[in-house]
N, C-alpha and C positions, 0 to 999 in steps of 0.2 A: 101810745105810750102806756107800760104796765108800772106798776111798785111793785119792785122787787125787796122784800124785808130779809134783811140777814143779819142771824142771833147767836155772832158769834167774829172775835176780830177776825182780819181779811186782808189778804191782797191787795194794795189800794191800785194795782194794773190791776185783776180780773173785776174790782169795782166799777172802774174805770172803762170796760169794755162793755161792762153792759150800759153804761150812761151813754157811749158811743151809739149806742144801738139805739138813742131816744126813750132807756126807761128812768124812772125816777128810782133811787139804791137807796134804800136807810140802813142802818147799822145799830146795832146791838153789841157793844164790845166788854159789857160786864158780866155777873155773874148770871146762871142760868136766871131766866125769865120768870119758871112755873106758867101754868096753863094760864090765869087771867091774865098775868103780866105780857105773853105771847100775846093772846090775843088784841089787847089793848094796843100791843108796839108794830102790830102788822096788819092795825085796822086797814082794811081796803085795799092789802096787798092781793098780787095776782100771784104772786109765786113767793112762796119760802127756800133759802138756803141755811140750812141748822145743821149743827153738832148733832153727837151723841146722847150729849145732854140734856139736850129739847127732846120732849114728849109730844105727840100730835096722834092722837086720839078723835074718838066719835065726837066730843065736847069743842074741842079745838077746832077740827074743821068745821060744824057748827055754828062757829064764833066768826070763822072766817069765811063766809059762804063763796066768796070773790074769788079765793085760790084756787087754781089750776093746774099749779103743781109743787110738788116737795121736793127737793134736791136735799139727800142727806150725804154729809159730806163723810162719808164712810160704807164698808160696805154691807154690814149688816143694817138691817132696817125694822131689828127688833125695837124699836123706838117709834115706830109711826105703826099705825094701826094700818095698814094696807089693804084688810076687807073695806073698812070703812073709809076709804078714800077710793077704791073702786066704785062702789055704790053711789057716794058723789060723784066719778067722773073725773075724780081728782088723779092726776099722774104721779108715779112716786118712781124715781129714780137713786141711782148708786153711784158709788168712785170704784167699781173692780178694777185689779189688774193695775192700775198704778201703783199699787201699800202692797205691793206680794213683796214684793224683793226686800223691803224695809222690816216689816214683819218678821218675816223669815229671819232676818238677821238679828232682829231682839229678840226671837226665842234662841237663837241660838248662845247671846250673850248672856241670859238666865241661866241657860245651860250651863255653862262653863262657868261663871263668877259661884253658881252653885257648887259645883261638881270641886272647885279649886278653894273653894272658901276666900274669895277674894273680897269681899265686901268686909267680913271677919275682921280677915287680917290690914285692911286699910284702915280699918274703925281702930283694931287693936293697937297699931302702930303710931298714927296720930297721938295714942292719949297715952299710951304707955312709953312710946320711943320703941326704936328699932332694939329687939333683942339680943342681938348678936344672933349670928349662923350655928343649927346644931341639927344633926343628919336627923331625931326623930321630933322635928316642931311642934307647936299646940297646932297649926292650920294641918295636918296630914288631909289632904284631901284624897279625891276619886280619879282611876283614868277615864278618859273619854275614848280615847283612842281605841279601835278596834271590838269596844262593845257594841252592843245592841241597843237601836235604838226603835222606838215604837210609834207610831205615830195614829192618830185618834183625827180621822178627818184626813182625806187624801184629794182635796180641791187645788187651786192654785198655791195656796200656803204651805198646806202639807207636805206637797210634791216640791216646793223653795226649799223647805227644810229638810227634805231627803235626800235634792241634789247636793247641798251642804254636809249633808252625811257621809255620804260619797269619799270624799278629801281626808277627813278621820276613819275608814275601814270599817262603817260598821255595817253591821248587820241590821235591815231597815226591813220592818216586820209595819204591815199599815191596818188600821180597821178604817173601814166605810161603809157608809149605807148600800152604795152600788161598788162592784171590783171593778177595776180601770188597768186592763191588759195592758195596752199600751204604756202605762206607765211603769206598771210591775217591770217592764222589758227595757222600758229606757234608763231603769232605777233600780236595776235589780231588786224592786224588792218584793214581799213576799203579802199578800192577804192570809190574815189571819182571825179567828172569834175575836170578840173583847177580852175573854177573859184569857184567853189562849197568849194575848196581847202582853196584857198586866200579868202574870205570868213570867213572862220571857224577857221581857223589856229592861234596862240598867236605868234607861231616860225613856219618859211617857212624855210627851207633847201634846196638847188639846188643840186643835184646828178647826173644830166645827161650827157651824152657825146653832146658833140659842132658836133651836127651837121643843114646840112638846115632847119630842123622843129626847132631845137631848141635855133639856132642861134636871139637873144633878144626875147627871149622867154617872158621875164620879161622888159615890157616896161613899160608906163605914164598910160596905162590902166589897165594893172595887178598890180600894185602899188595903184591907184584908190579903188582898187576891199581889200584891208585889212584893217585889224582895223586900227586904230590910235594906238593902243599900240602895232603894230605887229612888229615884229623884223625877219629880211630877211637875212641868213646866205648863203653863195657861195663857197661852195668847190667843183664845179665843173669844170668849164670854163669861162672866163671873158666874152668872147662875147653872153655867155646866159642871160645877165642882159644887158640893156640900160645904162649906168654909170652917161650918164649925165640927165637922169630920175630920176633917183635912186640919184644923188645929190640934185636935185632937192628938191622930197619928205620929204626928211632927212632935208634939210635944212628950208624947210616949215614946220615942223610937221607933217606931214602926216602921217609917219608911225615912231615908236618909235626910231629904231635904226637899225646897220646893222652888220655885220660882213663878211668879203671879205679875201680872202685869193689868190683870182685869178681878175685877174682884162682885160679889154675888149681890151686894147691896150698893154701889156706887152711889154718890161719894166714901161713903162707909166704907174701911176696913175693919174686918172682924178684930177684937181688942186682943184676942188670944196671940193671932199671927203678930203683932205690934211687940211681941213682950219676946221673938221665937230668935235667935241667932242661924238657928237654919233655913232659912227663908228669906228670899230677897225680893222685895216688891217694889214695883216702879206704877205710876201713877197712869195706867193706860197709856202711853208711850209708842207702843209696836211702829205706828206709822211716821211719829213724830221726826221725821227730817227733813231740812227746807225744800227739799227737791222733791220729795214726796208729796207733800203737804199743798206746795206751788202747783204740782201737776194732780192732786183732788181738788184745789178750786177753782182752776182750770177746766175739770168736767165737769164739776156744777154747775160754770157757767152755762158752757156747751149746751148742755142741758136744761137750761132755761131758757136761755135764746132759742133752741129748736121750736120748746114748747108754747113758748109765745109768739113763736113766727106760725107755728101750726103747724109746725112739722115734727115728723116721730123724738122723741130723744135719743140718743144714744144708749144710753143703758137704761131702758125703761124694766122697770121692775113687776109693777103691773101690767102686763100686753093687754091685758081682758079691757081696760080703759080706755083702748087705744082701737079706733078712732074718736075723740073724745066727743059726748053728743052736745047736744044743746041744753042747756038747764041753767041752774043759778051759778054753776063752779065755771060753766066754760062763757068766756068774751071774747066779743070779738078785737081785736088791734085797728089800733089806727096808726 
């Protein structure tokens, strides 16, 4: 039997399955831990299942020399130090490919509630009352239909939001680190520069993982570089935009509006964006739907039951760790 420590509310069926399986589940269903608080709530845990939110760091695993493996229940895993849990030994696992379809479809609703002014006009009409009908309104919004849209990151995400582009006519222009033919062909769409991108684009899309390249990918000079009617949507990572650039612009005209769903200092939203009516932000959200949500702690589990029966995980994120050796991280089951 292993302890399994999860810091973060749950499925009480995926809880329930790993008890099946003879391990002992603790639970965490308040506000994040911080690193002493984790450590102390998963003393003698074999396996962690954490949020976004949980940090798991050199210090942490450290703290926890028992664990064997991290289930992050998302699929970036800029949140776990992942040198530092190979070197332990420690396995560090994802949820891909279940949150593409969900994603994809909150940036597309930023898209659009941006482009339409619909958060505006729902805020305006609550407080004001309905206006009456008049052919030039204060909401004059943007078309979607038939423009160009750009896409920054062409993984599983990118390539959800370009088949959704599809449906509207437009013109899907993609930047990536690697070109993906195949996709270009299934999607008509087109590789192009960064700036070639911003440039061209009505809608810019962020889809990339947070890493060192693309850590404020999007600063005062790639904001420069789009229309004035361009609208800049982020469901990727917060620290891939400048925030307080990107307030900036927003607030000068520069570019028409935004949508953010991730933000650069989480929990923090920058104060500027707080005070913007062109901008609409939602609290990290992208994946948030019970079906979604159900089928990531679902591979969590998966994935910790592999890795305590000693078998590979499914989406193991570290390979290098795998076959896991002998040391302080790995135990054996009974």
């Amino acid at each position: 039997m292993a302890k399994v420590a999860i810091t973060t509310q749950f499925f009480p069926e995926e809880a329930e399955r790993l008890r099946r399986e003879g391990h002992e589940v603790v639970i965490h269903e308040g506000d994040p831990l911080g690193k002493a608080g984790l450590i102390a709530f998963a003393k003698d845990a074999e396996a962690l299942i954490i949020p976004l939110a949980d940090r798991v760091d050199e210090e942490v695993l450290q703290g926890l020399p028992r664990v064997r493996v991290v289930a992050n229940l998302g699929v970036g895993v800029d949140n776990i130090d992942v040198a530092a849990a190979t070197r332990r030994g420690v396995l560090v696992t994802n949820t891909p490919e279940v949150l593409t379809e969900a994603t994809a479809d909150l940036a597309w609703a930023l898209l659009l509630a941006v482009a339409r002014r619909i958060v505006e006009a729902d805020q305006d009409l609550r407080r004001e009352g309905f206006p009456g009908w008049t052919f030039v309104p204060k909401h004059l919004g943007l078309d979607v239909y038939g423009r160009t849209l750009g896409i920054v990151g062409f993984g599983r995400i990118g390539q959800a939001v370009a088949r959704r582009a599809r449906g509207f006519g437009m013109t899907i222009l993609y930047y990536s680190r690697t070109r993906k033919p195949a996709a270009e062909e299934a999607l008509g769409a087109r590789f192009v520069p960064l700036e070639e991108l911003l440039r061209e684009s009505d809608f810019v899309v962020l889809c990339v993982p947070l890493t060192p390249e693309t850590r404020r990918l999007i600063g005062a000079r790639e904001l420069a570089l789009m229309k004035r009617e361009a609208i800049l949507v982020n469901v990727a990572r917060g620290p891939v935009v400048d925030e307080a650039a990107l307030a900036a612009a927003l607030k000068e005209g520069r570019i028409w509006g935004a949508g953010l769903d991730v933000f650069e200092r989480e929990p923090e939203v920058h104060p500027e964006l707080l005070k913007l009516r062109n901008v609409v932000l939602t609290p990290h959200i992208g994946s948030a739907t019970w079906a979604t949500r159900r089928r990531m702690a679902a591979l969590a589990v998966d994935n910790v039951l592999a890795a305590l029966a000693g078998r590979r995980p499914p989406t193991l994120v570290n390979p290098e760790a795998w076959p896991p050796k002998l040391g302080p991280a790995v135990m054996c089951t009974t």
